[in-house]
MIROFI-508451 format. One line per 10 residues: number of its first residue (from 1); their letters; for each residue z, x, y of C-alpha. Coordinates in Angstrom, 1 decimal, decimal comma. Layout:
<recs>
NUM	A	Z:X:Y ~ ...
</recs>
This chain:
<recs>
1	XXXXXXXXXX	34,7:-83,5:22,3 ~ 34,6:-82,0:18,9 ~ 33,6:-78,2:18,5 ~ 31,5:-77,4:15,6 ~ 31,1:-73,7:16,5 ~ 31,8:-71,7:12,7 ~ 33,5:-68,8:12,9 ~ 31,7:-65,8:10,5 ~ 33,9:-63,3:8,8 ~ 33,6:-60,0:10,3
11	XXXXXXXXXX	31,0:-57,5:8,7 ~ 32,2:-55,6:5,7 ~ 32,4:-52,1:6,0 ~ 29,5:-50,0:5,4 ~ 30,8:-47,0:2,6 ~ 30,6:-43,9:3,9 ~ 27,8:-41,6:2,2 ~ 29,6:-38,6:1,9 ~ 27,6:-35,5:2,7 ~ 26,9:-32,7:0,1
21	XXXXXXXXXX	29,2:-30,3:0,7 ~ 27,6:-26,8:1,8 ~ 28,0:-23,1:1,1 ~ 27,9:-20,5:3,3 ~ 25,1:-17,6:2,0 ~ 26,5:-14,0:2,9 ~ 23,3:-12,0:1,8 ~ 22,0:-11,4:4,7 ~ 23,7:-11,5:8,4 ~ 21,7:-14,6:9,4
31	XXXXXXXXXX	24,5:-16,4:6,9 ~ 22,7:-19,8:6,0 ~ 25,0:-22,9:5,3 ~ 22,8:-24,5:2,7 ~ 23,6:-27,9:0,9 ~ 23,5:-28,8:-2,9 ~ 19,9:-28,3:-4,2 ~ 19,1:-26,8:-1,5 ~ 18,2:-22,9:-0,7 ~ 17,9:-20,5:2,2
41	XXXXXXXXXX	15,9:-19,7:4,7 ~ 15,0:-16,8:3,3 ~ 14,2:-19,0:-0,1 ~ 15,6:-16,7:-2,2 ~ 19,1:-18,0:-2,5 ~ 20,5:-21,8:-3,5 ~ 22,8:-23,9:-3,7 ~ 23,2:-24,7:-7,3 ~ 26,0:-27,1:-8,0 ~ 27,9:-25,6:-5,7
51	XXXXXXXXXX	27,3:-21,7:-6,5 ~ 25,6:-19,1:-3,9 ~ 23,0:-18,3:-7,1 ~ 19,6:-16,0:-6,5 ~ 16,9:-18,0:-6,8 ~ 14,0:-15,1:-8,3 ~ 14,2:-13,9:-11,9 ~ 15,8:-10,4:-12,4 ~ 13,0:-8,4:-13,6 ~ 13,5:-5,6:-16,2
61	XXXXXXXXXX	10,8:-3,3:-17,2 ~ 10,1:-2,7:-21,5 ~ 8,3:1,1:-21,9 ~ 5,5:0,4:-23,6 ~ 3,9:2,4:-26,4 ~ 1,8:5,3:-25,6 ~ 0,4:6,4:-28,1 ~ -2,7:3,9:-28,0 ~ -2,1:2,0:-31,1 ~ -1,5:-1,1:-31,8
71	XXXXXXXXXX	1,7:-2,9:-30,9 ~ 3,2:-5,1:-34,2 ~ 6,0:-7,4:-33,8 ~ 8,1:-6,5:-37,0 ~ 11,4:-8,6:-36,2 ~ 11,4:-11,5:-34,2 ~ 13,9:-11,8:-31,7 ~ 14,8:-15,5:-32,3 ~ 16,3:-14,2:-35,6 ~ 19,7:-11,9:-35,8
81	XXXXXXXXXX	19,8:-8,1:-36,6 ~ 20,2:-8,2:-40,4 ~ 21,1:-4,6:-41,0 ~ 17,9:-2,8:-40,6 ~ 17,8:0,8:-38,9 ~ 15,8:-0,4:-35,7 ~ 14,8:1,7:-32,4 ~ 15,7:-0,5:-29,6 ~ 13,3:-0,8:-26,8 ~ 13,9:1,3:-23,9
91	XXXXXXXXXX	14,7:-0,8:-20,6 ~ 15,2:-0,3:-17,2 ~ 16,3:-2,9:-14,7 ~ 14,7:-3,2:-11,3 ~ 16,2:-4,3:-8,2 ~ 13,6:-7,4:-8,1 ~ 15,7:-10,4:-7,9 ~ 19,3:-9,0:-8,3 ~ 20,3:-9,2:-4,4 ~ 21,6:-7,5:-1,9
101	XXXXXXXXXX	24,8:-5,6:-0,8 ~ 25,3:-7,8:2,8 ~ 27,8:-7,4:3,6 ~ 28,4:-4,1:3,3 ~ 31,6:-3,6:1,5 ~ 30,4:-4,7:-1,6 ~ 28,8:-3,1:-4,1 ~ 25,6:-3,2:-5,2 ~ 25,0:-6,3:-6,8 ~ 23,6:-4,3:-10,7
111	XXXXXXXXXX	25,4:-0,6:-11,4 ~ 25,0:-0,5:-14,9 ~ 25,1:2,5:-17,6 ~ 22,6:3,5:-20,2 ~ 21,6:6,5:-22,7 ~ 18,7:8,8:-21,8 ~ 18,3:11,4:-24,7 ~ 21,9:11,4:-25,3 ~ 22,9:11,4:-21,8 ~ 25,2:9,0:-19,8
121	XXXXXXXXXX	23,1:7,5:-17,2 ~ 23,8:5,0:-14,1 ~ 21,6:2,8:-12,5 ~ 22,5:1,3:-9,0 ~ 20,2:-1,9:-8,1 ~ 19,8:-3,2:-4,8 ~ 17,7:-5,3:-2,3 ~ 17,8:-3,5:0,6 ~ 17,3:-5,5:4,3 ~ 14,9:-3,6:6,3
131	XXXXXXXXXX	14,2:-3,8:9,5 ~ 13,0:-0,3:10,1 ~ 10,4:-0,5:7,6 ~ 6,4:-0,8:7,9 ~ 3,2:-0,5:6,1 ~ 0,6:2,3:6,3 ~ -3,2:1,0:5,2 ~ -5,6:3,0:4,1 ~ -8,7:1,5:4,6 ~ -11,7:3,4:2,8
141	XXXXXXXXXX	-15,0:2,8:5,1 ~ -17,2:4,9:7,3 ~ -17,6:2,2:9,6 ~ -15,1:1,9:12,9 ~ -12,8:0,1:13,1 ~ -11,3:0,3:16,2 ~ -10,4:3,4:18,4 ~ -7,3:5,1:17,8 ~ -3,9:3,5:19,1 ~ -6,2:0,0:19,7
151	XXXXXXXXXX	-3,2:-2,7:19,3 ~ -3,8:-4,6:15,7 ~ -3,1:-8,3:16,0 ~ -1,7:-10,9:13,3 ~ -2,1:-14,7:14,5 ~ -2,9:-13,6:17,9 ~ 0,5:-11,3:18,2 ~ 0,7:-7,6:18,3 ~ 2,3:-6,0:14,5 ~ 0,9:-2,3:15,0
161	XXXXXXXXXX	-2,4:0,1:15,6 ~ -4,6:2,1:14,7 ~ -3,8:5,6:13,4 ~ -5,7:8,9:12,8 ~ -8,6:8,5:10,4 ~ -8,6:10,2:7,2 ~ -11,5:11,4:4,9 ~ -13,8:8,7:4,1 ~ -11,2:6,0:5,3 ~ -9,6:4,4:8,2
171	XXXXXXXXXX	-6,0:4,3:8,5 ~ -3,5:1,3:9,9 ~ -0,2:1,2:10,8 ~ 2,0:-2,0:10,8 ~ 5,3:-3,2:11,4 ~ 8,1:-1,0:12,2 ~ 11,7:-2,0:14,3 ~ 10,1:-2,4:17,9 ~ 7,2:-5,3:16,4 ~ 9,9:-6,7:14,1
181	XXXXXXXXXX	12,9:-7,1:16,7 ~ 11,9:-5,3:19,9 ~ 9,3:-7,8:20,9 ~ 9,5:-12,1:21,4 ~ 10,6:-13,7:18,0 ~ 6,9:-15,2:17,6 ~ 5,9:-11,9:17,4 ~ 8,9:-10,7:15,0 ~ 8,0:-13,5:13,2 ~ 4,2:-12,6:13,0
191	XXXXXXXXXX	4,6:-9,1:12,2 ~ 7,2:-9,8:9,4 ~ 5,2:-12,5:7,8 ~ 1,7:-9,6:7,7 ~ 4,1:-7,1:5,8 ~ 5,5:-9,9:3,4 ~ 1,8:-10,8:2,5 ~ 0,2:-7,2:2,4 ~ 3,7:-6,0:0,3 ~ 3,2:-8,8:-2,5
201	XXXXXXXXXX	-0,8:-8,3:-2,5 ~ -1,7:-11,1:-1,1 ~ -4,8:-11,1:1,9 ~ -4,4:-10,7:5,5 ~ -6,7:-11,0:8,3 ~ -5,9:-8,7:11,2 ~ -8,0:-8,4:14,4 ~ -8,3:-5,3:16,1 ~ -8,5:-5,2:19,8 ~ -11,9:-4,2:21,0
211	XXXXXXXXXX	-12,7:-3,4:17,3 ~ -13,3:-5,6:13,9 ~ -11,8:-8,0:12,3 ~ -10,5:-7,0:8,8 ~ -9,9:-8,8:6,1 ~ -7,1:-6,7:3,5 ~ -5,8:-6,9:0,5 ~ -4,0:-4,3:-2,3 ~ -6,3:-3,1:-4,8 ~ -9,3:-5,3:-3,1
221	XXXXXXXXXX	-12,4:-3,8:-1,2 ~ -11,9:-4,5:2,6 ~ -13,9:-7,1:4,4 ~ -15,1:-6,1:8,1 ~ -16,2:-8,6:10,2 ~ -17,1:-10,9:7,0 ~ -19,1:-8,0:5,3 ~ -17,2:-6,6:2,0 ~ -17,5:-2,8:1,8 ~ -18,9:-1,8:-1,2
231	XXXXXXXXXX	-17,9:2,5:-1,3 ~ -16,4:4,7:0,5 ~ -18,3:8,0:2,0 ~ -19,7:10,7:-0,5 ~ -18,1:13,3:2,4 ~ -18,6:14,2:5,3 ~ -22,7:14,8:6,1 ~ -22,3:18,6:5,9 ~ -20,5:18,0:2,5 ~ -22,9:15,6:1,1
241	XXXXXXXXXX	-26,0:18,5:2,3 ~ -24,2:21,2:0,6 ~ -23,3:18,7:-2,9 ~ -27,3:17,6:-3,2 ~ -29,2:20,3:-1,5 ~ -30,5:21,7:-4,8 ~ -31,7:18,0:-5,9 ~ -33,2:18,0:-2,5 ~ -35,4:20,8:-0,9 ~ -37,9:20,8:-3,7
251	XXXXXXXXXX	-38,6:17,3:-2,8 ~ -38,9:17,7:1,0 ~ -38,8:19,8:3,6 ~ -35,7:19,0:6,1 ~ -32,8:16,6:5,1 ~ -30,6:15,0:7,9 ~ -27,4:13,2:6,7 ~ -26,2:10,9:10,0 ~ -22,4:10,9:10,4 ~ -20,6:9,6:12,7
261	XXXXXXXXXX	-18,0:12,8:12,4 ~ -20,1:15,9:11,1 ~ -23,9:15,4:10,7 ~ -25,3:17,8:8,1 ~ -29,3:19,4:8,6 ~ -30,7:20,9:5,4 ~ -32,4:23,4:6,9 ~ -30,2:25,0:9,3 ~ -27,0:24,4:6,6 ~ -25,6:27,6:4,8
271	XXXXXXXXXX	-26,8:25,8:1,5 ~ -29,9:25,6:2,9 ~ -30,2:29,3:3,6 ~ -28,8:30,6:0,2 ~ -31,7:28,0:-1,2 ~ -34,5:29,8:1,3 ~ -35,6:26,5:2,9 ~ -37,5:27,6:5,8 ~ -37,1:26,1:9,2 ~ -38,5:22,8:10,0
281	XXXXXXXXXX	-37,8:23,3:14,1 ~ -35,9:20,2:14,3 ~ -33,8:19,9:17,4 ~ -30,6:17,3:16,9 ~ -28,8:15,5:19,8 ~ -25,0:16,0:19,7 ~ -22,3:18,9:19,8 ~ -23,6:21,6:17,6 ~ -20,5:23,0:15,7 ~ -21,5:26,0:13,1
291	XXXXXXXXXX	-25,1:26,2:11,8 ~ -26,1:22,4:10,3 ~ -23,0:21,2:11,2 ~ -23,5:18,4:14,2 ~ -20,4:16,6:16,8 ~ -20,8:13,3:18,2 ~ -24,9:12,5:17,7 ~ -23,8:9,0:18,6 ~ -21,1:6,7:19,5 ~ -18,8:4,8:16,6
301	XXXXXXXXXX	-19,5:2,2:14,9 ~ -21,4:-0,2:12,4 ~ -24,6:1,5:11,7 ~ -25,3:4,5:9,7 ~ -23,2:6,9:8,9 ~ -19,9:5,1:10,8 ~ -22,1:5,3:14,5 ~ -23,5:2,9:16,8 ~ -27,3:3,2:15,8 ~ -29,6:1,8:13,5
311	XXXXXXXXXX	-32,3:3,3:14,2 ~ -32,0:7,3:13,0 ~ -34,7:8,8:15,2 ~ -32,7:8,2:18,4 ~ -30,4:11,5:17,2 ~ -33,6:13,5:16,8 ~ -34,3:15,0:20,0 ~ -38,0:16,8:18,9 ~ -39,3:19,2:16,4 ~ -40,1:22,5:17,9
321	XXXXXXXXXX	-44,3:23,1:18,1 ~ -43,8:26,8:17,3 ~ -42,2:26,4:14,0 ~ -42,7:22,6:13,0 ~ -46,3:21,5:11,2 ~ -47,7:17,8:10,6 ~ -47,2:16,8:6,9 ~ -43,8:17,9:6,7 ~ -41,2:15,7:5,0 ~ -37,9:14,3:6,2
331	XXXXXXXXXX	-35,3:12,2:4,1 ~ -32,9:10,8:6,6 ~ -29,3:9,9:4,7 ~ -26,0:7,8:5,2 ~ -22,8:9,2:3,9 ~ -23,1:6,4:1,7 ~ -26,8:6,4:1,0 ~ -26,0:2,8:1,9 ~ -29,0:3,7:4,7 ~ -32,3:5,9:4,0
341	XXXXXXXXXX	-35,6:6,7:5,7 ~ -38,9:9,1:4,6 ~ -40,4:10,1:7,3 ~ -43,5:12,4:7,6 ~ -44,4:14,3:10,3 ~ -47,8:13,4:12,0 ~ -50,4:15,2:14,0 ~ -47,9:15,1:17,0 ~ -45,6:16,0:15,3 ~ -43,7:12,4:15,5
351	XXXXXXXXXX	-41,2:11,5:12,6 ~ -43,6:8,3:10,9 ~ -42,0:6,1:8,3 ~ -43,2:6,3:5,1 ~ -42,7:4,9:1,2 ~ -40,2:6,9:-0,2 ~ -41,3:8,5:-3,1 ~ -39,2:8,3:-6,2 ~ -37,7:11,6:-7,1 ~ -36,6:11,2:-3,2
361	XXXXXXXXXX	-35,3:7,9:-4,3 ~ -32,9:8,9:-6,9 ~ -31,5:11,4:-5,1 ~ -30,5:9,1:-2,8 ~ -28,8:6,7:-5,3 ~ -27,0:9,8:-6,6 ~ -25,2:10,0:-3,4 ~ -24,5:6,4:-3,6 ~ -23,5:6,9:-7,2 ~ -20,8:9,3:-6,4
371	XXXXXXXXXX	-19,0:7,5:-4,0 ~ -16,0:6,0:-4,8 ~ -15,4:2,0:-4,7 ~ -13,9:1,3:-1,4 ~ -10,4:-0,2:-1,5 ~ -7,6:-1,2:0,6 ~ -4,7:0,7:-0,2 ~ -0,8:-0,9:1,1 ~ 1,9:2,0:1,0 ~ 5,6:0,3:1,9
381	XXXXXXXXXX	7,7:2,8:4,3 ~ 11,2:2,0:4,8 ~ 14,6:3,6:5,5 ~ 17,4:3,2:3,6 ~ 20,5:3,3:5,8 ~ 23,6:3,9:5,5 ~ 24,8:0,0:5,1 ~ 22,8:-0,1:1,8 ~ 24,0:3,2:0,6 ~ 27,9:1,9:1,3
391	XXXXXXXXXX	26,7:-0,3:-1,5 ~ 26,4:3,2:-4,4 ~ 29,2:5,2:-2,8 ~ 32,2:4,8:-0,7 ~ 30,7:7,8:1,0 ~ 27,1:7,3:1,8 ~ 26,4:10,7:3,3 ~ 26,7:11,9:-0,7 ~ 23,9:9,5:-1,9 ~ 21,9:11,6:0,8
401	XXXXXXXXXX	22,6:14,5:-0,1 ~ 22,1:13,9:-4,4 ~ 19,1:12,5:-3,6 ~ 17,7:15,7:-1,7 ~ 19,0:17,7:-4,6 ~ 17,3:15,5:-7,0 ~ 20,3:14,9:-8,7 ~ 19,5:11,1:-7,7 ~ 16,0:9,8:-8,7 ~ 15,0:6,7:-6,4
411	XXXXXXXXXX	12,8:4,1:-7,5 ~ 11,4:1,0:-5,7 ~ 11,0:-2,3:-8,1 ~ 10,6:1,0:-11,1 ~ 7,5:2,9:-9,0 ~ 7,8:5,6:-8,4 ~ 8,4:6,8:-4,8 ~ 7,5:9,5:-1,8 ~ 10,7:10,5:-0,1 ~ 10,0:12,0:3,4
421	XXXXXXXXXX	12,0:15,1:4,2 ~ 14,4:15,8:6,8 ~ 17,2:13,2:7,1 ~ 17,9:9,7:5,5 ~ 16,5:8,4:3,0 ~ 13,0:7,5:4,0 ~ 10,3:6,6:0,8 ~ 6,7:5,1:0,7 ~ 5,7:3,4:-2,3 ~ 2,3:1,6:-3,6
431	XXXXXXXXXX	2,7:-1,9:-3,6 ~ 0,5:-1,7:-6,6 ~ 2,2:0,2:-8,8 ~ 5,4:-2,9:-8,5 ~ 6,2:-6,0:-10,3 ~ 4,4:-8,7:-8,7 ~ 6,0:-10,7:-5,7 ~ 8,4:-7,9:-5,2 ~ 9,6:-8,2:-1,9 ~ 11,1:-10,9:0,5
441	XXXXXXXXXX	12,3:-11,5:3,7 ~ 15,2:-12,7:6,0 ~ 15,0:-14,4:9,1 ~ 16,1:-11,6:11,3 ~ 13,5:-10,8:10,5 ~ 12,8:-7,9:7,8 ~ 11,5:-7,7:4,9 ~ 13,4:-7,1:1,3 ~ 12,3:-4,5:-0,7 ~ 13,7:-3,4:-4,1
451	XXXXXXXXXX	15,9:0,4:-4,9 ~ 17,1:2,0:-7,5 ~ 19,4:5,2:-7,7 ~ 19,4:6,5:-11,0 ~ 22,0:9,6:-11,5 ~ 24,2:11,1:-14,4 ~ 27,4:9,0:-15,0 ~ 29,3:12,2:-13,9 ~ 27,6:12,6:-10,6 ~ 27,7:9,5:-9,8
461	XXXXXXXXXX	31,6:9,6:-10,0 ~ 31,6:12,7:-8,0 ~ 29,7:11,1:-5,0 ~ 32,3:8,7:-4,8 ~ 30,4:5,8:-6,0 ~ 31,8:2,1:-7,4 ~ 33,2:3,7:-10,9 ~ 34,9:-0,1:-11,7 ~ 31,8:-1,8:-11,1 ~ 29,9:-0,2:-14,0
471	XXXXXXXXXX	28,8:-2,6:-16,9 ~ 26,5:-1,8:-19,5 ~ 22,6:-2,9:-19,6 ~ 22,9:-4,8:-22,5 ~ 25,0:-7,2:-20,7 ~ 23,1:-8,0:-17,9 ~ 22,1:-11,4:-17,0 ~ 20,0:-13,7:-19,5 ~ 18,6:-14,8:-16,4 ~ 15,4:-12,2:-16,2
481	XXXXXXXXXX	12,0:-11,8:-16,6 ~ 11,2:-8,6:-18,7 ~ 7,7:-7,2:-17,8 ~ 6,5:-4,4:-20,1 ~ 5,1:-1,1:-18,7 ~ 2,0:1,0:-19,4 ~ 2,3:3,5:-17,0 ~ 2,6:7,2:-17,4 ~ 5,5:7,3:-15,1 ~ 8,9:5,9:-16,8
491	XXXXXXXXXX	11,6:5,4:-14,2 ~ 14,2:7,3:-16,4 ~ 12,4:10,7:-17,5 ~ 14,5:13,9:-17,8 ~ 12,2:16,1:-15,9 ~ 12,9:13,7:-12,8 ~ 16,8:15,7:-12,3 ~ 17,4:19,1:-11,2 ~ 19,9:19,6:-14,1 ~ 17,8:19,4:-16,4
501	XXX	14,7:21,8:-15,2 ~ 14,9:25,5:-16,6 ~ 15,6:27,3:-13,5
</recs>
């Protein structure tokens, strides 16, 4: 029996597809192996051919002219210097883009020297890795929000609360170490993403428990519970009584201004005595503070003045018969003047609506005309510890310690900054007033924010800080994106150190 069975060779190997080789990112301490071509998980560093390389342009501010005038371009830069007698532009390099000092060893990644009016100058750059860092909103609106400490939610997760309420606005505080790492990582997660946005102007929607939901944005009017505010309070309604009270009682004879904080009456108001406006008899519910000065005549919230009602009569409790008399005219006010009422009193003495006459009219788009725009306002707050000081000085306490006695002027992305008092280095800064898409994050998570220290070169050696790392601006990387600067504030001013103020 014959076999015709046919033996096939054996498979040829397959070639092995060799895997891109990775590098191990030590900017942060969640220290990322990330291939070839690929970045981070922060997405601010990549693997480019091989190199750890930062991913953002290094952003240097130009001082622009102030005079007003014109700006001419008299040499083109594509072209070399040919001999003429030119003033250079002044610079100053942020820490947008230029990294981080993780681990903490190292220096910062920029400490470079410059001139300022003859004066040898050092600049230390750094992103600094916050996780004790948060963000304070000012929100200006006379409508409530939410009641102080009410929880303020991101995605359904907890990233801070309500704070005391300011003049005219509400106030909002986010973030901070316990959201960002003290809770479940969702909500870490949650609460670090809110910051990122808010920090680099970009909108959030946060919901607040029992309260509104708020849509904010830097530099944007709010928008509470889908309704954009359009100003913020004149003052408070005793303020607004004593601002308008001459445009006022020739036109009528009592003026109440509803507030959900201090309700002002006309007639009972110190303004309204020095102006000899006789009393009207008008009887207000709620907590009566000095003369025309009313407490709680309603609850808070969306209606006029920042309370519950929409209806103004319900604070009015009755005109007295002794002293009141039908015919008499009331102009009922918002803060605002976003709400208004004419009311004339009829034979029982019963507040009656009524068209409001014109002069009466105007007044009340004067108090809408001085009201400022209402805006949402994003201050950053972080702490700069002592890891990203070890980055200026061998010995951080020093850095402290110069900054206190302004020898040391601080800067975040070139802003200007607050810093708090007492210990540490703890600023606030207006996302506004920054380069654009100035802060980051890590996985951690926290959020990256831009500092500067900027110091004579001779105190700067005396704190101890990285002498051999100094280079000069000029040679800074190519790899940058050079904003220019209109502000009145220049990062590099003399009357920003100690040394140089006349004591």
């Amino acid at each position: 029996m014959t076999d015709n069975t046919t033996t096939l060779p054996p498979p040829a190997p397959r070639a092995r597809r060799e895997k891109p080789e990775k590098i191990r990112c030590d900017a942060c301490p969640v220290l990322c192996f990330i291939a070839e071509g690929r970045a981070g998980a922060c997405d601010r560093y990549a693997n480019v051919e091989g190199v750890l390389t930062r991913v953002d342009p290094l952003v240097i501010l130009d001082r622009a002219v102030q005079s007003g005038g014109e700006v001419v371009s008299f040499l083109d830069k594509g072209r070399e210097w040919e001999g003429e007698i030119v003033q250079p532009p002044e610079r100053f390099l942020t820490a947008v883009g230029a990294g981080t000092t993780y681990p903490d060893y190292k220096p910062a990644p920029f400490i470079v020297s410059s001139q300022m009016n003859g004066v040898d100058m050092v600049t230390v750059v750094t992103e600094g890795i916050f996780s004790y860092c948060g963000v304070k909103l000012k929100i200006d609106t006379d409508r409530h929000l939410g009641n102080e400490t009410a929880i303020v939610r991101y995605q359904g997760e907890a990233v801070g609360h309500v704070t005391t309420g300011e003049y005219g606005s509400q106030m909002i505080s986010l973030g901070g170490v316990h959201h960002l790492t003290g809770g479940s990582k969702k909500e870490g997660r949650a609460t670090c993403e809110a910051l990122l946005h808010l920090c680099n102007r970009q909108p959030v929607e946060l919901q607040i428990d029992e309260g509104v939901s708020i849509l904010v944005e830097a530099g944007k009017a709010p928008v509470i519970d889908g309704q954009r505010e359009e100003r913020m309070r004149v003052g408070c309604g005793s303020a607004a009584i004593g601002m308008f009270a001459q445009q006022w009682f020739r036109h009528v004879d009592e003026v109440v201004v509803v507030d959900d904080h201090i309700t002002g009456v006309l007639s009972e108001h110190q303004a309204g005595k020095l102006l000899d406006v006789p009393p009207t008899g008008i009887k207000i519910k709620g907590q009566k503070s000095t003369p025309g000065r009313y407490f709680r005549v309603a609850e808070p919230g969306q209606g006029w003045g920042g309370t519950n009602i929409d209806d103004p009569l319900t604070i009015i409790d009755r005109f007295d018969p002794k002293v009141a008399k039908p015919g008499m005219k009331m102009l009922m006010v918002s803060t605002t003047g976003d709400h208004s009422g004419y009311f004339v009193l009829d034979e029982g003495l019963n507040p009656v609506a009524t068209e409001m006459p014109e002069a009466v009219r105007d007044s009340v788009l004067r108090v809408q005309e001085n009201c400022e725009p209402a805006l949402c306002s994003v201050v950053f707050i972080g702490g700069a510890g002592g890891s990203l000081r070890a980055g200026v000085t061998e010995n951080p306490v020093k850095l402290t310690r110069s900054v206190r006695d302004t020898l040391t002027y601080v800067t975040s992305g070139g802003a200007a900054v607050y810093i708090w008092p007492g210990g540490g280095i703890t600023y606030m800064v207006d996302v506004t007033q920054m380069p654009e898409n100035s802060f980051g994050y890590v996985p951690t998570p926290a959020l990256v924010a831009p500092i500067e220290f900027s110091m004579r070169l001779s105190d700067y050696e005396a704190l101890g800080g990285h002498m051999a790392s100094i280079r000069p601006l000029a040679e800074v990387s190519d790899r940058q994106l050079s904003l220019g600067t209109d502000q009145g504030h220049w990062p590099v001013l003399p009357h920003h150190f100690s040394w140089n103020r006349k004591s």
